[in-house]
N, C-alpha and C positions, 0 to 999 in steps of 0.2 A: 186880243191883239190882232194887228191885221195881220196877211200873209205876207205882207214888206218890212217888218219889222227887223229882219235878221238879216236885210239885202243892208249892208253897211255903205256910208260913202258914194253910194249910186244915185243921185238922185235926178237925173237927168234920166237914167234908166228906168229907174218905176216909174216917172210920172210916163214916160211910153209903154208900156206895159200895160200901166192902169190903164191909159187909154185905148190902148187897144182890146186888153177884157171889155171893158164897153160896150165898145162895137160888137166884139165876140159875141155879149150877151145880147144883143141887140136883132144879131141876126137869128141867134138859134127863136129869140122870143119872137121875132118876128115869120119865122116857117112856121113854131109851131099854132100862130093865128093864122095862116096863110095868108099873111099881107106880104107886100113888094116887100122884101128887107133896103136897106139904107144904099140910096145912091152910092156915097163914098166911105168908103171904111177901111180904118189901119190894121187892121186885120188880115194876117194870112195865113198860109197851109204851112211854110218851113221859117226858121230861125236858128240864125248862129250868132250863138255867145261868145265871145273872145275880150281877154286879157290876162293878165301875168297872174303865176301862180297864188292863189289867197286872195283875188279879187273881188271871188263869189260866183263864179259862172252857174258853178250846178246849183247856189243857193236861187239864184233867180230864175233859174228856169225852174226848179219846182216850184218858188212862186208863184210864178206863172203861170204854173198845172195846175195850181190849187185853184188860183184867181177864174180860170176857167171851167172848172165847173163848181162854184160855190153857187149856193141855192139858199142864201140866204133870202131871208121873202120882206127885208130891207130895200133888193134890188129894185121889187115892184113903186118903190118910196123916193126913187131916185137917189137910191145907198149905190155905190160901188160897189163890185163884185171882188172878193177878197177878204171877205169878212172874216177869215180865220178861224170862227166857231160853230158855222155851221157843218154840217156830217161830209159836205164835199170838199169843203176846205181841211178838215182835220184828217179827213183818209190818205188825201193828196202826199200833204207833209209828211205824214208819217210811217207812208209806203203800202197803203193798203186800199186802194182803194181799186176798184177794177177797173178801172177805164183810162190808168197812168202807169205806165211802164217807167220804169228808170232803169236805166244799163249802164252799169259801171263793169268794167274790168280787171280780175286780177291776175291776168296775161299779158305776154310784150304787148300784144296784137290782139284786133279783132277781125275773126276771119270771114268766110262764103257764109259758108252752116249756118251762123250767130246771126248775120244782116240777113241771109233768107227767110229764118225764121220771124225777124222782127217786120220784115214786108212784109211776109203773109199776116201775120197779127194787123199790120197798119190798113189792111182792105177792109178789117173786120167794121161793121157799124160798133156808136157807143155802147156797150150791154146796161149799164142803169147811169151814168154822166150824160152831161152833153155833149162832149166832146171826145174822140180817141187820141189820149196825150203819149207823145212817145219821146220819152228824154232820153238823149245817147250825150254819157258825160264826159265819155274820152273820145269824141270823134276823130281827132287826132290820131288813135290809132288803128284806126281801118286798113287793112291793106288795100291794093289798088285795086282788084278785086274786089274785094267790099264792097269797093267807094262806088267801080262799078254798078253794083246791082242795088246799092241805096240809091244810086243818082234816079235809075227807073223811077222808084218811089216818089222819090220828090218831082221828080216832072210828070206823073202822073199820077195826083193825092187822092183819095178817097174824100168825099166832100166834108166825113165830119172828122178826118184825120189832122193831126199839129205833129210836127217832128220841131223839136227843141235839142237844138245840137249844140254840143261846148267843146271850146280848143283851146289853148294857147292865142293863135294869132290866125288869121287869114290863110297865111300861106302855110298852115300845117292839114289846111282841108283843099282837097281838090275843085279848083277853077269851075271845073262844071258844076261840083257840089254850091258851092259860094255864090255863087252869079245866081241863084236861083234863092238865094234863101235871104228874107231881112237882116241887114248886119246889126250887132248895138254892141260895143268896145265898153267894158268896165275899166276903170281906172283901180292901180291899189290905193285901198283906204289908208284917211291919215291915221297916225299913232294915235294921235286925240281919239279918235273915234274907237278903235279897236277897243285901247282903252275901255273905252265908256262902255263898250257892250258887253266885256268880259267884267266887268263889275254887273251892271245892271240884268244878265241875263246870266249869268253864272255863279253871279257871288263873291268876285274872287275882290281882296280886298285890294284897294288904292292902288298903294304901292307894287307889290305882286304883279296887278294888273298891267301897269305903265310899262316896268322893266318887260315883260314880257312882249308887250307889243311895241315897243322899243328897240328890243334885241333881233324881233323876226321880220322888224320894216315895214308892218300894214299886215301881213299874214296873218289871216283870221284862224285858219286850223290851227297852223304851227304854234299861234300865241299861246290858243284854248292850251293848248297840251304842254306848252312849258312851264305854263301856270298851275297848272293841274299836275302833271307826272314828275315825281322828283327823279325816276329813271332818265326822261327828257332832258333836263336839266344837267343830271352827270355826264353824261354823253357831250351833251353840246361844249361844259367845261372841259372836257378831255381832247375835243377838237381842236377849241382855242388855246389847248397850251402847246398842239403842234408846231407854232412856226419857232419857239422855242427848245427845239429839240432838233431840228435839224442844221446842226452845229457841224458834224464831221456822219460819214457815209455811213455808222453803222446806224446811227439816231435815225438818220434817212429812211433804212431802211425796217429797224423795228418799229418806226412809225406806223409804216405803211404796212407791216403784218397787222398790226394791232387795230388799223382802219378796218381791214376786211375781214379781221374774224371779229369786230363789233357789228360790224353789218350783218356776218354770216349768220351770226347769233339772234339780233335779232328778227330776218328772217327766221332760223329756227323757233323760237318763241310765237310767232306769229302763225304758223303754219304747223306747228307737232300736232295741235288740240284740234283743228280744223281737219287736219289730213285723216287724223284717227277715227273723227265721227264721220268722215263722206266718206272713208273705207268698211267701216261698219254697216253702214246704209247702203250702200252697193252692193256688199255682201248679203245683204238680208234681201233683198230686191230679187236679186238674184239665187235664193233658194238655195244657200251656204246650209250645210247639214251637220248635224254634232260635231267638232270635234275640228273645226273650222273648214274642212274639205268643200270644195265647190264643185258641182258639177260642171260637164263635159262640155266646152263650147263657149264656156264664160272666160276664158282664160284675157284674150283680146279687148273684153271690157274692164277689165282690172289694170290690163297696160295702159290703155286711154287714159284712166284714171291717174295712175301713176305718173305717165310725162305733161298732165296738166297742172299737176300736184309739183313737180318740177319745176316747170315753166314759172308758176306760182313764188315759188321761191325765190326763182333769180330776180324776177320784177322788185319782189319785196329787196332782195339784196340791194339792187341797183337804188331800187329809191332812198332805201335806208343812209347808203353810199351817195346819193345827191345831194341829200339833207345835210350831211356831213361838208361838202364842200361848199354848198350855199353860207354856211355858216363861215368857213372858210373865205371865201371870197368878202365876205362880211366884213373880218377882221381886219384883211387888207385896205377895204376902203375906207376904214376906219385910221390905220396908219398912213395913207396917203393923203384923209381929210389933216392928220397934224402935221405932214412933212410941209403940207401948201398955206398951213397955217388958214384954213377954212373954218367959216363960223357954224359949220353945218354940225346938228347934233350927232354926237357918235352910238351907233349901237351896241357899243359893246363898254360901256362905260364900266362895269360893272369890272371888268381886268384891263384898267385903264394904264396899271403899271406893265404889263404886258406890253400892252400898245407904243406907252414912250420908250421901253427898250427897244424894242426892235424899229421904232420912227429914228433914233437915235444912232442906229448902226446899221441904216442903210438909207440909200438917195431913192426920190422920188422915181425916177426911170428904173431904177432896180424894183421897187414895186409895183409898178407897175408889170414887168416880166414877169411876176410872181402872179401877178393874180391873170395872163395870158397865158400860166403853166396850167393853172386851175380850170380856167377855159379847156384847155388841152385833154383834159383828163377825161372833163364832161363832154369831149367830142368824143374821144377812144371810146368809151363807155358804153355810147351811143353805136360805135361802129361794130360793137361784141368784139374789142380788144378783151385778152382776158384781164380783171378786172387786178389782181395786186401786181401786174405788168404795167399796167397807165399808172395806179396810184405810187407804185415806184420811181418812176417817169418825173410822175409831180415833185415827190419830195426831195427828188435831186437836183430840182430846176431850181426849188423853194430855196435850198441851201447857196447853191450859186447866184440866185437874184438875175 
């Protein structure tokens, strides 16, 4: 299968992409006969991915990191590059290939230390690719600093360097950063589509597959995993039976413990197994002696560890805690689709009786309010309110409408 196969709904996007591998291969094939490479070509040094979340940004830029250095020997036949099975395309994808970096996050932030190191990597020549790919897949979280000392990079690229950046939107990367890099905007895919690929590439059957991508709008992770994790699944049930419980102040408020130590938890979950083996490894690195004693001077590497291992947590919290309100906000637009008597499908059809009670006891403008508290929440959140201070916030605005 090629390497666009899993870029869902984009199809305006791969055929730019493809053609720009093209050119890509056009040019390297052309230095390495040393003839003139191509007059014009859509080819260049930096690229930003943007749009809403599950539209596939990181999926296409690895694509893209594959498509560029595939070596399939098709290409000499006038094959497109992207072939999917040859050893530059399979390494690409699947993280191992040396000449494609991919940097995900699981911190608020990415800081100096993190973008100085991935400069100096971007100077390096390709060691066995064609090309030095460097995907950064939360660009969005750079701090200003960062942004700084990436902007050097991209205004001054190494000739066989590609920086493949992905955000949210535009205005989550810095102006200088942007202005210098080709835009290409994903849209979210339709249900139909998700659908299709969580059957066809997953297995998961029909049915199963539709509610799922259904219920998450286009969201290609979210679907996989509510199809797949019946943990997923209970969680997401227990959110939407919130707006039905917040009847009188105390519902309100054991809602809202019960949000944040589902989150907290599953944080925990996510992070015990993780924490314990890169404290094991650190400790062995460092020359931990019978009986777990460390010697003299290691003490400051173990803290580092420790408030990264921190840090780790809260991200996971909050995301845990977003997931939770997206769902949220779901439900809402789901009751405002029947108060307006809209023909639009609803995603949450599955607790449709939910939905007519609460369309039924309360007006249009009051739901509205509700899902401008849930906005609310997801800005505190953002602003490191503490975290069941906002979701308290929320569930007493939810009550009063």
């Amino acid at each position: 299968m090629a390497v666009w196969d899993d870029l869902v709904g984009q199809e305006r996007v791969q055929e730019q992409l493809a053609a720009a591998a093209r050119d890509a291969d056009a040019l390297v094939t052309a230095e390495a006969a040393r003839e003139e490479p191509p007059a014009a070509s859509r080819m260049t040094h930096a690229w930003l991915f943007t749009g809403p979340p599950g539209s596939g940004r990181s999926t296409a830029a690895r694509a893209f990191a594959a498509a560029l250095q595939c070596t399939s020997p098709d290409r000499a036949l006038g094959g497109a590059p992207g072939c999917g099975f040859c050893d530059g395309c399979h390494t690409s994808l699947v993280g191992t290939h040396a000449d494609v970096e991919v940097v995900r996050t699981d911190m608020l932030s990415i800081g100096v230390k993190e973008t100085r190191d991935l400069v100096r990597r971007a100077q390096l020549s390709p060691a066995v690719g064609r090309w030095q790919v460097i995907v950064l897949e939360d660009a969005d979280r750079l701090t200003e600093g960062a942004g700084n000392v990436l902007l050097k990079a991209v205004e001054e690229p190494a000739p066989r360097t590609v920086w493949l950046l992905c955000a949210p939107s535009l205005e989550d990367v810095l102006p200088t950063i942007r202005s210098r890099c080709r835009h290409l905007s994903l849209r979210t895919p339709s249900v139909d589509a998700v659908a299709d690929v969580l059957m066809r590439r997953d297995g998961i059957e029909p049915e199963a597959a539709a509610s799922a991508a259904r219920a998450t709008q286009g969201h290609i992770g979210r679907a996989r995993r509510l199809a797949t994790d019946a943990a997923a699944r209970a969680r997401r049930a227990t959110v939407l039976k919130l707006p039905l419980r917040v009847e009188d102040v105390g519902g309100c408020l054991r809602a809202a413990q019960e949000l944040i130590d589902a989150a907290a938890e599953d944080a925990r979950q996510v992070s015990e197994e993780i924490d314990a083996k890169e404290a094991e490894e650190l400790e062995a690195a460092l020359g931990a002696v019978a009986g777990g004693r460390m010697p003299r001077g290691t003490a400051g590497a173990m803290k580092e560890l420790e408030d990264n291992q921190k840090r780790r947590r809260t991200r996971t919290q909050r995301d845990s805690l977003d997931l939770a309100l997206t769902d949220l906000t779901g439900f809402y637009r789901d009751v405002l689709a029947l108060q307006l008597g809209s023909k639009v499908a609803l995603a949450n059809e599955d607790v449709r009786d939910a939905l007519d009670r609460v369309a039924r006891s309360s007006s249009p403008e009051g739901t509205l309010r509700r899902m401008e508290a849930v906005l609310a929440c997801r800005e505190a959140l953002d602003t490191n309110v503490a975290p069941l201070l906002a979701v308290e916030a929320m569930t007493m605005a939810l009550r009063t409408g």
